[in-house]
Backbone as JSON, one array per atom type, in Angstrom:
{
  "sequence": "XXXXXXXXXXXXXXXXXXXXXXXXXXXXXXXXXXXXXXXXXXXXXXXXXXXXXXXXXXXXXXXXXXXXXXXXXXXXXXXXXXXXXXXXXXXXXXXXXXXXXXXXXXXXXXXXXXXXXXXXXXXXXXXXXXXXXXXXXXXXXXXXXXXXXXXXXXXXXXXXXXXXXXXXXXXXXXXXXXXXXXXXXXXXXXXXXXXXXXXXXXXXXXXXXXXXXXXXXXXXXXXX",
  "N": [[0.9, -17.98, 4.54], [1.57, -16.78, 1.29], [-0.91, -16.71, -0.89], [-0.29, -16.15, -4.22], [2.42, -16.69, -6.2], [5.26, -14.79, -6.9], [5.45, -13.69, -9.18], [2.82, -13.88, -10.22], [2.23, -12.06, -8.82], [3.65, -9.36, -9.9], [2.73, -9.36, -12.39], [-0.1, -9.06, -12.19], [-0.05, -6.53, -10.69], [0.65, -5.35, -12.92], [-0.95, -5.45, -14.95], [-3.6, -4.11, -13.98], [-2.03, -1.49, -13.29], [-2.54, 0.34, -10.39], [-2.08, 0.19, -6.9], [-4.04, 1.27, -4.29], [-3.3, 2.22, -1.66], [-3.25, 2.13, 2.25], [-4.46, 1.88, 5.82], [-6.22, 1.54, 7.86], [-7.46, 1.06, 11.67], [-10.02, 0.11, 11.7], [-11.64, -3.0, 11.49], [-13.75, -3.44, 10.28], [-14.38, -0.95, 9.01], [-11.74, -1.81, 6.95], [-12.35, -3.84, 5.38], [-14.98, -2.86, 4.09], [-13.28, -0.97, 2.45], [-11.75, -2.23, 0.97], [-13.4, -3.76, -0.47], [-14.94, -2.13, -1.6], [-12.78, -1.14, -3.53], [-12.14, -3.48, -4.91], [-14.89, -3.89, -6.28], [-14.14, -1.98, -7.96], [-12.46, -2.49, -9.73], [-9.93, -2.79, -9.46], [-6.88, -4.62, -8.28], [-4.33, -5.48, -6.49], [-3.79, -4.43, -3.7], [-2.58, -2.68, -1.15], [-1.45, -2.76, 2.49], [-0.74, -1.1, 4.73], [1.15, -1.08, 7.91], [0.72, 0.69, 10.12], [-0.04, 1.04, 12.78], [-0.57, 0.18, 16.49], [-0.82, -3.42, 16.73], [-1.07, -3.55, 14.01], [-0.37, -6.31, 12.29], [-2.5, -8.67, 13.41], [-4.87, -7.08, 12.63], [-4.34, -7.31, 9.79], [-4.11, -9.71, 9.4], [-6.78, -10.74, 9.93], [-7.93, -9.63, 7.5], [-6.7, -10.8, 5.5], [-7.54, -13.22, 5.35], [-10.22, -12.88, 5.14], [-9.6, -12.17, 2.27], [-8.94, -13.63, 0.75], [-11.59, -15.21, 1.0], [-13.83, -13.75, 0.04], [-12.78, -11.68, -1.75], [-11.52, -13.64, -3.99], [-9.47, -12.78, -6.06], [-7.63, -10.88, -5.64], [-4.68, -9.3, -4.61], [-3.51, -9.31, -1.67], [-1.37, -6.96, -0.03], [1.7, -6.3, 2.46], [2.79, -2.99, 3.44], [5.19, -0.7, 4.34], [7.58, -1.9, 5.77], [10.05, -2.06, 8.2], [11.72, -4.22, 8.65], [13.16, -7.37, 8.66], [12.01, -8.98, 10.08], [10.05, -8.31, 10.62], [8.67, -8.45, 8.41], [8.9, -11.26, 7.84], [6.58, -11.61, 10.13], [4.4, -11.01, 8.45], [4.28, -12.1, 6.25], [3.88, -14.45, 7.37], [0.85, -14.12, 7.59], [-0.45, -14.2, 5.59], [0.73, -12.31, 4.14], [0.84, -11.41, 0.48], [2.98, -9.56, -0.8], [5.66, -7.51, -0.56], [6.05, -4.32, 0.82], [8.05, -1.7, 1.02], [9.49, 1.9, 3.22], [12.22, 1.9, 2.21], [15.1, 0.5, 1.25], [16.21, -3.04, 1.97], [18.19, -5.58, 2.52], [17.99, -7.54, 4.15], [15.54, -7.68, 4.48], [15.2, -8.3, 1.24], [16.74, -11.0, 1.61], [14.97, -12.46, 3.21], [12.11, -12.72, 1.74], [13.05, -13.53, -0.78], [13.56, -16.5, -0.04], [11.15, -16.8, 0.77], [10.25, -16.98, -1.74], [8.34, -14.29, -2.39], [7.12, -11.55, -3.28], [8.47, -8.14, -3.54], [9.0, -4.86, -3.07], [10.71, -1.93, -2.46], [11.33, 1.05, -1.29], [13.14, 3.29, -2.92], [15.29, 6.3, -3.59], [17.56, 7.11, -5.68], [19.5, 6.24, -8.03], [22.01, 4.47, -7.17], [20.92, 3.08, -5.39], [18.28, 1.7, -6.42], [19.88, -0.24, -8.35], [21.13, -1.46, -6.59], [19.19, -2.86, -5.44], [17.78, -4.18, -7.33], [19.93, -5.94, -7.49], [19.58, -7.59, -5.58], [17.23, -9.33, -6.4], [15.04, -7.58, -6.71], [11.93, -6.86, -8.38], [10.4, -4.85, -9.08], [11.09, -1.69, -8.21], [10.49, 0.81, -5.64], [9.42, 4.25, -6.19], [10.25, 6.48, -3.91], [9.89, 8.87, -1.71], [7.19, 10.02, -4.05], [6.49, 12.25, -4.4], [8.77, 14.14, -3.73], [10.93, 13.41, -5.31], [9.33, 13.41, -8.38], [8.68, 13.33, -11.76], [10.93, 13.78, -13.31], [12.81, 12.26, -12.47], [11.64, 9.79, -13.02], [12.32, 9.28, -15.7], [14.94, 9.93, -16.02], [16.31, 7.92, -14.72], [15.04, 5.77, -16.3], [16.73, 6.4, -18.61], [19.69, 5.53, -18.49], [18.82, 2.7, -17.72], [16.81, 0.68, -18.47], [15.75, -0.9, -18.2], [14.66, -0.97, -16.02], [12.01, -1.37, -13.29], [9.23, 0.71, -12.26], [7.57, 1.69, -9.6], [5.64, 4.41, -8.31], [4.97, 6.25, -5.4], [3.6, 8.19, -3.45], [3.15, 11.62, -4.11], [1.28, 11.19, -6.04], [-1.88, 12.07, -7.66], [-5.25, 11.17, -8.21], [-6.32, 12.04, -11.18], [-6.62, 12.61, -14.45], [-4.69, 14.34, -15.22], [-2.1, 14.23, -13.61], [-1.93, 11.33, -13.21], [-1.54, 11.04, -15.93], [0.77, 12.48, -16.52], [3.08, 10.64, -14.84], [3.0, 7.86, -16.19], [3.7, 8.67, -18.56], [6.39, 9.53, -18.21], [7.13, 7.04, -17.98], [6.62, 5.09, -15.63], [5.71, 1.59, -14.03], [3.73, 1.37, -12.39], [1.28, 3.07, -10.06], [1.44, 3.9, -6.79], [-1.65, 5.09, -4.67], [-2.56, 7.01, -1.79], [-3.91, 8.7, 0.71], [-5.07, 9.99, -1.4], [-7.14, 8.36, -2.62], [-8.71, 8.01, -0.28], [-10.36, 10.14, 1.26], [-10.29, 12.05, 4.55], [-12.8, 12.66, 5.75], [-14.91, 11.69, 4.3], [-14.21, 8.69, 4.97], [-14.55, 8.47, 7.86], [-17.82, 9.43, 7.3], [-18.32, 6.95, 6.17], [-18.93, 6.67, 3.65], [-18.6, 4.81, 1.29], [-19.37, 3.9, -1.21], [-18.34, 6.56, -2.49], [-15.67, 6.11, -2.29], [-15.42, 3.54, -4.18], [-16.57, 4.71, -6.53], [-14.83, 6.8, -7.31], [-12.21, 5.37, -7.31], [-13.02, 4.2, -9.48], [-13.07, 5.56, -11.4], [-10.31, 6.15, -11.66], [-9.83, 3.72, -12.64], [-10.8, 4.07, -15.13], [-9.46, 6.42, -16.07], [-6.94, 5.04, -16.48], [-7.25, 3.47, -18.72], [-7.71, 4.78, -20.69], [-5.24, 5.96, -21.16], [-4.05, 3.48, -21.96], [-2.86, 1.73, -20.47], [-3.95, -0.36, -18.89], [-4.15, -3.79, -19.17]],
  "CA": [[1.67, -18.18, 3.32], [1.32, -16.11, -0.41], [-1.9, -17.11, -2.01], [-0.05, -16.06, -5.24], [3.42, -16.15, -6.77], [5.41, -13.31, -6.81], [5.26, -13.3, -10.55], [1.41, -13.47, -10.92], [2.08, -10.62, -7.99], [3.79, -8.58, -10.92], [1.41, -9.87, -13.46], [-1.4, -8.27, -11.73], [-0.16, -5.34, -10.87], [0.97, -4.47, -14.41], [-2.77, -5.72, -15.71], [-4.26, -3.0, -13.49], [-1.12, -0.57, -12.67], [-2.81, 0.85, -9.28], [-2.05, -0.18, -6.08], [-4.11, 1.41, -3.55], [-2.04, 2.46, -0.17], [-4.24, 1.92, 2.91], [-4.65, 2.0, 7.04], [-7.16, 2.19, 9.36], [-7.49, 0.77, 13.0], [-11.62, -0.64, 12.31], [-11.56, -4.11, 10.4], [-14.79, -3.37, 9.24], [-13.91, 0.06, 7.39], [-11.1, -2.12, 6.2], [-13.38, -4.77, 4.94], [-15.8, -2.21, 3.4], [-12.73, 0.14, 1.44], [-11.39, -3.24, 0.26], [-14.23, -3.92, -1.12], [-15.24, -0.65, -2.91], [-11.66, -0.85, -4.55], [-12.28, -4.45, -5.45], [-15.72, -3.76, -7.13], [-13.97, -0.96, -9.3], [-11.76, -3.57, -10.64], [-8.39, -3.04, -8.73], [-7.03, -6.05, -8.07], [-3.66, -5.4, -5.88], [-3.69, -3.64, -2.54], [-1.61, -2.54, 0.24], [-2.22, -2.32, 3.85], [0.2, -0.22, 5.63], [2.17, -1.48, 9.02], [0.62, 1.89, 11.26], [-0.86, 0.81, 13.85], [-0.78, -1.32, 17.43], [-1.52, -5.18, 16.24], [-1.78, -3.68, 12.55], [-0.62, -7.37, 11.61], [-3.13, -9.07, 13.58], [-5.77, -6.86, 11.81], [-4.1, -7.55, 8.43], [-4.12, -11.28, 9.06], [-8.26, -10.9, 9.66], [-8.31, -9.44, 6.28], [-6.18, -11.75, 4.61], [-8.73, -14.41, 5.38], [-11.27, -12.27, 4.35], [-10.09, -11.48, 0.86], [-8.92, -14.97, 0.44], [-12.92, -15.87, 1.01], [-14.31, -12.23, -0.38], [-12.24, -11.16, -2.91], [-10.34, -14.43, -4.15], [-8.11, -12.75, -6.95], [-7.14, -9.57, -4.93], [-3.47, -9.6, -4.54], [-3.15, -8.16, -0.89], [0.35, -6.96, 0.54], [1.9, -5.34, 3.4], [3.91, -2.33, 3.11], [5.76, 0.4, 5.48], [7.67, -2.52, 6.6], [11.5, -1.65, 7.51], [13.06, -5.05, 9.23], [12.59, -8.98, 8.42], [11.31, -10.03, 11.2], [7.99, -7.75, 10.55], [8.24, -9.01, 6.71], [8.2, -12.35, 8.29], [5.48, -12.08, 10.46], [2.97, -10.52, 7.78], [4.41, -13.08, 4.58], [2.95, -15.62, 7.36], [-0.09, -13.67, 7.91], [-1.01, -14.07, 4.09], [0.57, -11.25, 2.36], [1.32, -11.85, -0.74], [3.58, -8.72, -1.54], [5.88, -6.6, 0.86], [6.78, -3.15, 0.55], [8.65, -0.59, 2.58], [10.03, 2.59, 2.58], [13.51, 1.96, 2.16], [15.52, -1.26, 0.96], [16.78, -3.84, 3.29], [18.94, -6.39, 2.39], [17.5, -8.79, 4.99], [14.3, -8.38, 3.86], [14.96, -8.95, 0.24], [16.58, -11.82, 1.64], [13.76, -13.3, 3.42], [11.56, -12.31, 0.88], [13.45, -14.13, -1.67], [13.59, -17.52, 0.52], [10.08, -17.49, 0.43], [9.84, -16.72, -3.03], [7.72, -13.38, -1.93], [7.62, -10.05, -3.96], [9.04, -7.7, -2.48], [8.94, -3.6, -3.82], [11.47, -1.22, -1.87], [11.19, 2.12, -1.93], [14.73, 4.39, -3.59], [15.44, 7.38, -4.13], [18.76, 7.36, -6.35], [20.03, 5.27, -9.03], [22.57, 2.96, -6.62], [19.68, 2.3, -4.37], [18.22, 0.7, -7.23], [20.6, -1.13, -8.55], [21.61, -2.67, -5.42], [17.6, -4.07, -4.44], [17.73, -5.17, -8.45], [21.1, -7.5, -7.62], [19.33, -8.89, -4.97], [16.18, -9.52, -6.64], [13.64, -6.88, -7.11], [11.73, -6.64, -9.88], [9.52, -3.51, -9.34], [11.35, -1.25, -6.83], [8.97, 2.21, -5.35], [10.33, 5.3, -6.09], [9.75, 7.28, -3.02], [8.93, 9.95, -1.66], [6.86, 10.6, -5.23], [6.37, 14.15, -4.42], [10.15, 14.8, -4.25], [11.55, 12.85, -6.36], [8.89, 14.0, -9.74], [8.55, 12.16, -12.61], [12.16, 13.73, -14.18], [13.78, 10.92, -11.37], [12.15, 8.62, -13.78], [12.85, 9.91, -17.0], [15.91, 10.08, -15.84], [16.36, 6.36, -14.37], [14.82, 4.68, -17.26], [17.62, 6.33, -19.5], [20.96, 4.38, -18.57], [18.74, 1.57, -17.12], [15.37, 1.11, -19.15], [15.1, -2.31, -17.86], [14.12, -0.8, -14.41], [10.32, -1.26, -13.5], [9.08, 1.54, -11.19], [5.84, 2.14, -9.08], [5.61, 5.8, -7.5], [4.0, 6.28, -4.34], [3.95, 9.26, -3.09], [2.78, 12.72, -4.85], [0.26, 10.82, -7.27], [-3.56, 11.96, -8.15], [-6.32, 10.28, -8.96], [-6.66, 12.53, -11.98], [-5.65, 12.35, -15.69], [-3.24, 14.88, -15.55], [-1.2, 13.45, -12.78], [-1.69, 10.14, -13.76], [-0.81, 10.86, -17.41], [2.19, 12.72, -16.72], [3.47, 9.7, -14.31], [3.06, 6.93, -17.06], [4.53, 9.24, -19.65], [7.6, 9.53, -17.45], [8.14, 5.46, -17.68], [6.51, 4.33, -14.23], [4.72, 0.84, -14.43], [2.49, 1.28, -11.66], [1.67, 3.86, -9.64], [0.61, 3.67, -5.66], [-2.36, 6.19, -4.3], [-3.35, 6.83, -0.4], [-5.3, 9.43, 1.0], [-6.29, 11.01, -2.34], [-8.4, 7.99, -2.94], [-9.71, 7.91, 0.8], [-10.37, 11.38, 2.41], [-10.92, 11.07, 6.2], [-14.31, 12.68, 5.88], [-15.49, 9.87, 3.64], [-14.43, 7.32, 5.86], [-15.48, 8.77, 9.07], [-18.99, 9.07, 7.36], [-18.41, 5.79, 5.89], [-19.34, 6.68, 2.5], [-17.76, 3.67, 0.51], [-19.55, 4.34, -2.23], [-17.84, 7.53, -3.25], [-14.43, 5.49, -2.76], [-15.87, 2.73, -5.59], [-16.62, 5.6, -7.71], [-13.01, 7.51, -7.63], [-11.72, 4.47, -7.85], [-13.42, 3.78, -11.02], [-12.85, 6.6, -12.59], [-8.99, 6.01, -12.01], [-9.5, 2.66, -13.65], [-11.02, 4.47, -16.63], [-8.45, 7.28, -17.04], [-5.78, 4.16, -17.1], [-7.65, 2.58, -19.89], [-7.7, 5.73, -22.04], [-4.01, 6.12, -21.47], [-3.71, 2.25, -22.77], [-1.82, 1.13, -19.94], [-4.22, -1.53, -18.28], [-4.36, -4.71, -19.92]],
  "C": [[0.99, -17.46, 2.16], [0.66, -16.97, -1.19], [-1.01, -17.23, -3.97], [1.63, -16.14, -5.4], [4.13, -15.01, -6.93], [5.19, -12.57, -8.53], [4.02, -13.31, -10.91], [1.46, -12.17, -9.92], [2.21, -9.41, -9.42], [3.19, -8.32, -12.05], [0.0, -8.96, -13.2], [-1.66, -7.24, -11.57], [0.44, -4.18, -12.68], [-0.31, -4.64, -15.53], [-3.22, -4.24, -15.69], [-3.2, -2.2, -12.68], [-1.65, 0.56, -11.43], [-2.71, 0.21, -8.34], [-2.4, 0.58, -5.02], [-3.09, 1.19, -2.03], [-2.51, 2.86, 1.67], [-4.2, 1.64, 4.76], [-5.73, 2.16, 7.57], [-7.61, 0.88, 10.48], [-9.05, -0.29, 13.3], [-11.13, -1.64, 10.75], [-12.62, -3.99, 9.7], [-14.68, -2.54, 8.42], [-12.71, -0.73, 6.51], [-11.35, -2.34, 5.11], [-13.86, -3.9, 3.87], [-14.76, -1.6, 2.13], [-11.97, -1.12, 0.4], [-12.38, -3.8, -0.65], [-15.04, -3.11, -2.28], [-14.03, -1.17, -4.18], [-11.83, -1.95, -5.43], [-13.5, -4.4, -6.57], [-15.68, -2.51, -8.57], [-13.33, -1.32, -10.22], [-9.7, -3.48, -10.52], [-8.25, -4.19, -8.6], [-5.29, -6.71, -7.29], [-3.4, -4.08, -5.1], [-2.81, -3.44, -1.01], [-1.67, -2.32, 1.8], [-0.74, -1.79, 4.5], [0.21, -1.03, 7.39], [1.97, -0.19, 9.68], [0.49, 1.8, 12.32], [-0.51, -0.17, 15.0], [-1.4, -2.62, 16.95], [-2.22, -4.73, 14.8], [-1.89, -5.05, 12.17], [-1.55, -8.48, 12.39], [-4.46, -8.47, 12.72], [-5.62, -6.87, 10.45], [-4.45, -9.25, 8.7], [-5.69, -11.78, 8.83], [-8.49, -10.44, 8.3], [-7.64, -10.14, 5.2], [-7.1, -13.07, 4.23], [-9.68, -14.07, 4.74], [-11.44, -12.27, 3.05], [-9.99, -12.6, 0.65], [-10.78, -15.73, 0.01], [-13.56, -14.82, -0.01], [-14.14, -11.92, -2.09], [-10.98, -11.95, -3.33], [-9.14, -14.22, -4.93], [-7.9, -11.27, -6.59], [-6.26, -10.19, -4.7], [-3.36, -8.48, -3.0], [-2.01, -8.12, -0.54], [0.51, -6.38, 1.73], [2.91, -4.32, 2.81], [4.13, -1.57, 5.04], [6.43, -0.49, 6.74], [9.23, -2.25, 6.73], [12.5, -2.85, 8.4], [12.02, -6.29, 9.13], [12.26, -9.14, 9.04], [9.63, -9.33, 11.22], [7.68, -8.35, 9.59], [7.69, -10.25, 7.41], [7.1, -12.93, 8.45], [4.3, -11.31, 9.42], [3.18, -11.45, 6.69], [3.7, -14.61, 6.05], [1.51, -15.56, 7.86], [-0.53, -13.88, 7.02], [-0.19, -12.82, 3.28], [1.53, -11.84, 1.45], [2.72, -10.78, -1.81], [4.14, -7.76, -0.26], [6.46, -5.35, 0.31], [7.31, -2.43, 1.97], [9.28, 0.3, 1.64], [11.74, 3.26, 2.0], [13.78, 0.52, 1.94], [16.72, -1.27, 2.03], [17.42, -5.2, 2.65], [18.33, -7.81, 2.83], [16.47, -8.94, 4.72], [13.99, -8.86, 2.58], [15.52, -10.38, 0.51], [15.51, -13.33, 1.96], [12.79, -13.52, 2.58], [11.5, -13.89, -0.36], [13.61, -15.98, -1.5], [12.47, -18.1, 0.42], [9.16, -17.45, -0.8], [8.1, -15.48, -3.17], [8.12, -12.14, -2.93], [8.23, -9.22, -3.48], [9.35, -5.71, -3.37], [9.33, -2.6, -2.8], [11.18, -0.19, -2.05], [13.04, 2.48, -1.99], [14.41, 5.24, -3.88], [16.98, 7.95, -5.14], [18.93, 5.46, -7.26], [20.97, 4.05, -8.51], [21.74, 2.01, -5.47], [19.07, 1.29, -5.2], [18.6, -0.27, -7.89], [20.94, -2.11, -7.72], [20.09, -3.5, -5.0], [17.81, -4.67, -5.9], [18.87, -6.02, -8.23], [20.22, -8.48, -6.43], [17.6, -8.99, -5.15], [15.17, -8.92, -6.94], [13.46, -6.53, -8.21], [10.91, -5.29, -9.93], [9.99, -2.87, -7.75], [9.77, 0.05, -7.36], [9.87, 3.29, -5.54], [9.35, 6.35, -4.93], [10.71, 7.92, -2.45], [8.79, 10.39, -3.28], [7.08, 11.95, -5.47], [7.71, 14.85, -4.27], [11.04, 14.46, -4.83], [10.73, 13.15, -8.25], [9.38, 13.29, -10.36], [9.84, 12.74, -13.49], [13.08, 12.5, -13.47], [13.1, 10.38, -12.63], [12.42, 8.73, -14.66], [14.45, 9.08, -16.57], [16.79, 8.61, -15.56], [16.45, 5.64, -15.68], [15.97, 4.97, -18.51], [18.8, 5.14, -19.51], [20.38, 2.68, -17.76], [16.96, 1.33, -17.64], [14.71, -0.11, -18.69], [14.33, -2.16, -16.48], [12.7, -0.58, -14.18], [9.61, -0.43, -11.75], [7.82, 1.75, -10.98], [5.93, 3.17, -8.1], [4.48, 5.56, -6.67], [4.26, 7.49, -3.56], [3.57, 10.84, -3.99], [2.13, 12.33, -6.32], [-1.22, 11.49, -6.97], [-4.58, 11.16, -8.42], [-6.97, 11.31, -9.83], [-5.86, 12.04, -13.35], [-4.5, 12.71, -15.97], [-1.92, 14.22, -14.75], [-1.01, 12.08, -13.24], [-0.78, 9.73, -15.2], [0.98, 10.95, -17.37], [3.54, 11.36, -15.85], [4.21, 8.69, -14.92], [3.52, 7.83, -18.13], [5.98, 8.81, -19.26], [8.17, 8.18, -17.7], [7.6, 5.08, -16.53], [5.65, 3.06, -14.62], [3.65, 0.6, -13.66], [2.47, 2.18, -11.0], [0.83, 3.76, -8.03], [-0.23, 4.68, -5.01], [-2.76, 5.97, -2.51], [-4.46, 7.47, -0.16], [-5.88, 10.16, -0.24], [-7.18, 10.29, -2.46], [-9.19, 7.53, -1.32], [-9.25, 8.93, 2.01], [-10.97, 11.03, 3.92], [-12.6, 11.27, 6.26], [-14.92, 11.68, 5.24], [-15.32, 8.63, 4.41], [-14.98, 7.75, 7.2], [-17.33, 8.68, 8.73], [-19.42, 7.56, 6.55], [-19.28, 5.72, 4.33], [-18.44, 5.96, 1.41], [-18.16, 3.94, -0.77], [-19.09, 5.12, -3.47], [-15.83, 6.97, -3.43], [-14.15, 4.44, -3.92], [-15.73, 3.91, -6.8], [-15.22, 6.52, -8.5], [-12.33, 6.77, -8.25], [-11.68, 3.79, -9.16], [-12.77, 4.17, -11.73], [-10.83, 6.7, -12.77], [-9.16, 4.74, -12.95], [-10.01, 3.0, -15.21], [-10.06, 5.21, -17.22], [-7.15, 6.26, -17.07], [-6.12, 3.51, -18.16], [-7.44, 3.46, -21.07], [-6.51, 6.11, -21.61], [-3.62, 4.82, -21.92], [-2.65, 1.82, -21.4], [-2.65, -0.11, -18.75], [-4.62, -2.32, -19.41], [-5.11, -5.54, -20.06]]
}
């Protein structure tokens, strides 16, 4: 069951507008990159649905952060039918994404009073996950959709609260131009964890990236 609310879910991620976007197969590199991100002052993360018995190795880290890292907001994403939402909202996550909206899963979602962040790519996609509940859809694929999609969105619908995933940086410029655009959060994968870094298990240098994204969001004024 969801340590948190879905509204301190949204709460949290609009504190610290990054949501790391995350996989890998060893619970201990999990452990370890969850932990870098956590000591940089992230504080909602995603574990990706890749893998054979990903949600058995999400459910060991649910426990974990629960003990670890008690105000980490973790989620699942890359989930595309209720019955996976299901079994990971009773694994612990606290937040579900996928890359496409589902009806059935905002219903389930919504039953168990669960967050729930879709990805769209068009203006009736959005509209339709906001009637049935979402408060922060994903605009995805980032990288082909570009930050004129949100421009463009937030005109005839300004109330719409968007988190890109997909063709983000962990630089200023990218970042800037993102949050210019109108996005309220934005989701990062492999830029903030190259394989060579995790193969040599250099966590360290994933704390440090990580940082330095939480600094260039501070000097754009958008963490709170």
């Amino acid at each position: 069951m969801a340590r948190f609310s879905r509204l301190d879910v949204y709460q949290t991620i609009r504190h610290v507008p990054v949501v790391p976007v995350f996989y890998h197969a060893d619970a201990d590199v999990c452990r370890e990159v969850l932990g870098a991100c956590y000591r940089a002052g992230i504080r909602a993360f995603e574990f990706t649905n890749r893998g054979d018995f990903a949600h058995e190795l999400f459910a060991e880290l649910a426990k974990s952060t629960a003990r670890d890292f008690p105000d980490l907001v973790l989620g699942a994403g890359t989930l595309l039918e209720a019955g996976t939402a299901s079994l990971y909202i009773q694994s612990g996550a606290n937040f579900i994404v996928g890359p496409s909206f589902h009806e059935s899963i905002a219903r389930t979602c919504n039953r168990r009073k669960v967050a729930y962040m879709p990805g769209c790519g068009t203006l009736t996609e959005i509209s339709t996950a906001e009637e049935f509940g979402v408060e922060i859809i994903k605009a995805f694929p980032g990288d082909t959709l570009g930050p004129g999609f949100v421009k463009a969105v937030k005109g005839p619908m300004p109330w719409t609260s968007i988190m890109v995933t997909g063709g983000v940086e962990p630089t200023k410029e990218s970042l800037s131009t993102w949050f210019q655009a109108g996005v309220t959060a934005v989701g990062i994968g492999s830029q903030l964890f190259p394989k060579d870094v995790l193969k040599n298990r250099q966590f360290d240098q994933i704390e440090t990236k990580a940082k330095e994204v939480i600094a260039i969001l501070q000097e754009l004024s958008v963490v709170s």
